[in-house]
C-alpha positions as CSV (number, residue, x, y, z in Angstrom):
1,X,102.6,136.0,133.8
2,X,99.3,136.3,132.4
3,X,98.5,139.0,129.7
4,X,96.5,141.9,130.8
5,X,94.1,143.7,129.4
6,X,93.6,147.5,129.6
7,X,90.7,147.9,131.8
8,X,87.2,149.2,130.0
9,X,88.7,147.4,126.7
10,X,87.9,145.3,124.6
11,X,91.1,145.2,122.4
12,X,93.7,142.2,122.2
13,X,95.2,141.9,125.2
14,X,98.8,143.6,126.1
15,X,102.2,141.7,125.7
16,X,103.8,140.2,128.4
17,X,107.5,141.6,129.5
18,X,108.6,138.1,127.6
19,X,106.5,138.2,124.5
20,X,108.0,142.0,123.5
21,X,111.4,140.7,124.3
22,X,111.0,137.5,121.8
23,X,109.0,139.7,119.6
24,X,112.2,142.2,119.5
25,X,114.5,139.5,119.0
26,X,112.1,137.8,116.1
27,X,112.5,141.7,114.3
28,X,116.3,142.0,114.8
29,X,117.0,139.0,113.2
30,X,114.8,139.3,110.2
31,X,116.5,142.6,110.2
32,X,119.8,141.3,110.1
33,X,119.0,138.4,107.8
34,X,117.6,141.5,104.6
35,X,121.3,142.8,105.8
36,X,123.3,139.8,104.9
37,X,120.6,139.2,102.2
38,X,121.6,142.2,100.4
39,X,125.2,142.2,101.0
40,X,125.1,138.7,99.1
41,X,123.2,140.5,96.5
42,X,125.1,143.2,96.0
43,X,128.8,141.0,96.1
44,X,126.9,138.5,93.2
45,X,126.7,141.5,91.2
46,X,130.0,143.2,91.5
47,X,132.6,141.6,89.4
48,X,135.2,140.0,91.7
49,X,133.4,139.0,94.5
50,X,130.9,136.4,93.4
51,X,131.2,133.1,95.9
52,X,134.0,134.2,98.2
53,X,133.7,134.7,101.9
54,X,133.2,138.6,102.7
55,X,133.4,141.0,105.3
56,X,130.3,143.6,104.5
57,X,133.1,146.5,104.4
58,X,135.2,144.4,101.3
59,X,131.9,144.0,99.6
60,X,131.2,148.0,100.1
61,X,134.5,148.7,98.8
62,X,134.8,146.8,96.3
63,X,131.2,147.9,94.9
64,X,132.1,151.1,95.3
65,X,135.1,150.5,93.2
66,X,133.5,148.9,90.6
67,X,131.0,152.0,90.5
68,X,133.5,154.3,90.3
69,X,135.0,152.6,87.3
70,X,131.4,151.9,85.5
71,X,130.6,156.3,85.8
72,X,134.5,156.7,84.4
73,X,133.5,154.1,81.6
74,X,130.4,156.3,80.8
75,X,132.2,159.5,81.1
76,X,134.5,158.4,78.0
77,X,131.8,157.0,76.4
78,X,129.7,159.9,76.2
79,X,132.7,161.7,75.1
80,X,133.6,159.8,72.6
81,X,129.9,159.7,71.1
82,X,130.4,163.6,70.8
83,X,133.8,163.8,69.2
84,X,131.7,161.7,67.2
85,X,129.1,164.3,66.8
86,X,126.4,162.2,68.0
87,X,123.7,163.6,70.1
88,X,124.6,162.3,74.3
89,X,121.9,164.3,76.1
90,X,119.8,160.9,76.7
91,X,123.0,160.0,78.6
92,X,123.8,163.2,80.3
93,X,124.3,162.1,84.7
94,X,122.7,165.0,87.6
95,X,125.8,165.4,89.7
């Protein structure tokens, strides 16, 4: 089937049933690939996980983990900086 054009128009013709489809496929898998893309970013950068085979919930969790424990770190630090008497508000964290 032929593309048609809107009559009167002189705009690029409409997409065929077949060209949207392929089209929407084209999308959903570049979508997909930024997906795993970032997943494999995101495991290289949180300690543990770097070149093992991964679900996309382990990596999340185990991110998340090592979040958790990076803000705890900073808490103490902070802390510590003002037993010490030092000035922390450059490090202070909106809740």
């Amino acid at each position: 089937m032929a593309p048609v054009e809107a009559p009167g128009s002189a705009e690029k013709p409409r997409l065929t049933d077949m060209e949207k489809k392929s089209n929407h496929i084209q999308s959903e898998q570049k979508r997909r690939s930024a997906i795993r893309d970032g997943f494999d970013a995101l495991a290289e950068a949180t300690p543990g996980m770097k070149g093992q085979g991964r679900s996309e919930a382990i990596v999340l969790e185990h991110s998340i983990k090592y979040v958790d424990s990076l803000l705890e770190r900073h808490l103490k630090l902070v802390a510590l900086a003002r037993q010490h008497g030092l000035d922390t508000s450059a490090f202070q964290m909106d809740d």
